[in-house]
Steps between C-alpha positions, in 0.01 A plus 500: 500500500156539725517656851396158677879442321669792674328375847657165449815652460472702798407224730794286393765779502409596909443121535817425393683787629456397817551153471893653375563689780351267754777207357783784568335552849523119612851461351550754803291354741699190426818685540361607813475180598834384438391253251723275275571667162402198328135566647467825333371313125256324695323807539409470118433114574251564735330728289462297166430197729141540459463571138652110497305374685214673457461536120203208468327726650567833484330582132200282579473753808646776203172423291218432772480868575537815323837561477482859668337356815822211487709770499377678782493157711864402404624817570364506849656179591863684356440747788397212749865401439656848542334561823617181627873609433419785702346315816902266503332186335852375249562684227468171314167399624336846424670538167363165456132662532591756267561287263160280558347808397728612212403113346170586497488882386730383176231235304310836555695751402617329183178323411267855455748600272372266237117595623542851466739516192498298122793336438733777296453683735641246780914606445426837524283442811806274626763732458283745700460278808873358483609905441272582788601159744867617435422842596403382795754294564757795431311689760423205715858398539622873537242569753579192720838597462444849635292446771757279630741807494528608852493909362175429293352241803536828749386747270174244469491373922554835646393766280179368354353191694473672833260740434238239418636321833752228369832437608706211358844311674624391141503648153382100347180629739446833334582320174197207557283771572516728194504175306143433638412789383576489167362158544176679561507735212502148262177369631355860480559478100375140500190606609511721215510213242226435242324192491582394094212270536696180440350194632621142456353175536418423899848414650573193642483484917657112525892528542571191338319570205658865495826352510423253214353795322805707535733223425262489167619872432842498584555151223283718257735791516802342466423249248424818315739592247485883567363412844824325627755748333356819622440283897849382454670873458298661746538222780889578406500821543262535852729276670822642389378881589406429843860357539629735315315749784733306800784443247506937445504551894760261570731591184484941596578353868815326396614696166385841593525501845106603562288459789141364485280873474814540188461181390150474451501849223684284291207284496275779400810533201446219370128540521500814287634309228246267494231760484708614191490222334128430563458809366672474207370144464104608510579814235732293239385123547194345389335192623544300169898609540518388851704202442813755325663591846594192661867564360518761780476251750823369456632881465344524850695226622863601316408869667483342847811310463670905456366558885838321650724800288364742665599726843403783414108651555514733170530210269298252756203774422516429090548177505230377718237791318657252181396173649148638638459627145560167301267312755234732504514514093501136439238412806243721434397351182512154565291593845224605276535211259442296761200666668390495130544141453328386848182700374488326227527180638312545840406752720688830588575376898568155428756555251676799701500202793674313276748742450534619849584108609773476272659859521454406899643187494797643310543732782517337786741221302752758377417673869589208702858440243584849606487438862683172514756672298475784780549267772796325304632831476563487136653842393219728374710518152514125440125512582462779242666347217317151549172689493603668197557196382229338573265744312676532185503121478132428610369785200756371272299170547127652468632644177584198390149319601352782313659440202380133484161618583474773175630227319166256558302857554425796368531680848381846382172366366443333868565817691181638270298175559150621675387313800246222414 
């Protein structure tokens, strides 16, 4: 791997960082505000909203510019949102903004990978940014969690920040503000980026015709055979992790008695798993064996199912390192199939556009399930087991698709196909 690699990775793990600890931060501010429980997913809503609604345009944007200077300009408009938390504007609205700017920064981030890097090297350089974007959300979540401890939030308000003249009511306050910062230190190592000297075809302006175009990609990619097995498991498994994300907090609230700054290590738990398995996915996978781990998708979803047995935080720990560790290992690869497919096919923004759409949409469907379930006030267990479920059954089904597919095509020969 080059250095214009390393500064990638650096970008996305402060990026992302703080885009962890600011969702544990509004969670609070919404506490603060005495919001409805059932409001608390909506956070999540607000911020995938845009890579919905957005994604027509988003890699045309993605592929204008070099993808360094996009990732600057994205990341910008993240701390645009962050400071309007600060200044009272709802959590929802400025989350919202965040998440404008994450839509944008993520054709970006994604797409230079396939400049900068040829394709066997593409898993490896996966399980690097999925190791490193579940670092950060281990530290992310931890650090949100802290800050909102009121020992940690004194230490920070009265020890520190006076000296340079700052004095803060609430802890979410001190919280936003360190948040900026490390907002700050993201676009500092996006400025670092190398221009790969990519260029693509002069991108269409017209929003019709960039929504026709991008309706163009996403029918290309699915009617692919590798295209649509590889879209279908990772759209799967986005949606059902950031539920999974709500589903943790509420579960250690009711079964282990935990408060929010608690709750939200367990997050970071589950999140070292996944770097484990990423891990262990880049070193032992390669790209022509992608397609050999969707079996531990429906371990994931038997795992998940053990959640409701459990009261006590010793075995919680295990377990959930366990379910972080069979997504991570079976996502990783098919992420970089994927990306490896949409190169082939088109170009490196549209095709991670693609992606982003349906991983997005998946979100904010499985999202807005959770929260009517919420607001029914289904018991958290019944809501675990029926998402357990749910995933076992939906990979059990992409198995079988797969298996008609290898039977009209010879799958590993496609995944070495050149583009034309």
């Amino acid at each position: 791997m080059n250095r214009g690699f390393y500064t990638i990775i650096a970008a996305q793990f402060f990026s992302s960082l703080a885009d962890n600890a600011l969702l544990i931060a509004a969670i609070a501010l919404l506490a603060q505000m005495h919001s409805p429980e059932w409001m608390t997913p909506l956070l999540k809503l607000f911020f995938v909203l845009s890579y919905v609604v957005l994604a027509a345009f988003v890699g045309a944007f993605a592929d204008a510019l070099p993808k360094g200077r996009v990732m600057f300009i994205t990341n910008m408009i993240k701390i645009l949102g962050c400071c309007m938390m600060f200044f009272n504007i709802h959590p929802l609205i400025a989350y919202a903004v965040v998440g404008f700017g994450a839509a944008a920064y993520s054709p970006a981030k994604y797409g230079i990978l396939t400049e900068l890097l040829p394709a066997e090297k593409l898993v490896a350089a996966n399980g690097w940014i999925e190791g490193l974007t579940v670092s950060s959300i281990i530290l992310g979540t931890v650090m949100g969690g802290a800050l909102l401890n009121r020992h940690v939030a004194d230490t920070l308000l009265y020890t520190y920040l006076p000296r340079i003249g700052i004095h803060f009511e609430e802890t979410a306050e001190a919280a936003l503000c360190i948040i900026t910062l490390i907002y700050v230190v993201a676009a500092a190592f996006n400025l670092r980026i190398p221009d790969t000297g990519a260029r693509y075809a002069h991108q269409e302006r017209n929003p019709i015709k960039l929504v026709i175009d991008f309706g163009n990609c996403f029918s290309t990619l699915w009617k692919d055979k590798l295209g649509q097995i590889s879209l279908a498991v990772t759209t799967l498994f986005w949606g059902a992790g950031a539920t999974l994300q709500f589903i943790v907090l509420k579960w250690a609230e009711h079964s282990l008695g935990m408060p929010l700054g608690r709750a939200a290590i367990l997050q970071g738990v589950v999140a070292v798993g996944v770097a484990l398995g990423a891990v262990a996915a880049a070193h032992f996978i390669p790209l022509k064996k992608s397609l050999s781990v969707m079996p531990l998708g429906i371990a994931m979803g038997v795992v998940v199912m053990a959640m409701t047995l459990v009261h006590s935080v010793w075995i919680a720990y295990p377990l959930l390192v366990i379910i972080g560790m069979l997504s991570g290992f079976f996502v990783v690869p098919m992420n970089a199939l994927l990306q490896h497919r949409g190169h082939v096919l088109m170009s490196a923004g549209h095709s991670i556009a693609v992606q982003n759409f349906n991983e997005n949409l998946s979100v904010l469907m499985m999202l807005v399930l959770y929260a009517f379930m919420i607001k029914a006030h289904l018991n958290i267990n019944l809501i675990i087991i029926m998402f357990g479920i749910f995933v076992a059954g939906t990979m059990y089904c992409v198995m079988r698709l797969h298996a008609k597919n290898q039977r009209a095509f010879d799958t590993v020969a496609l995944i070495g196909e050149h583009k034309h």
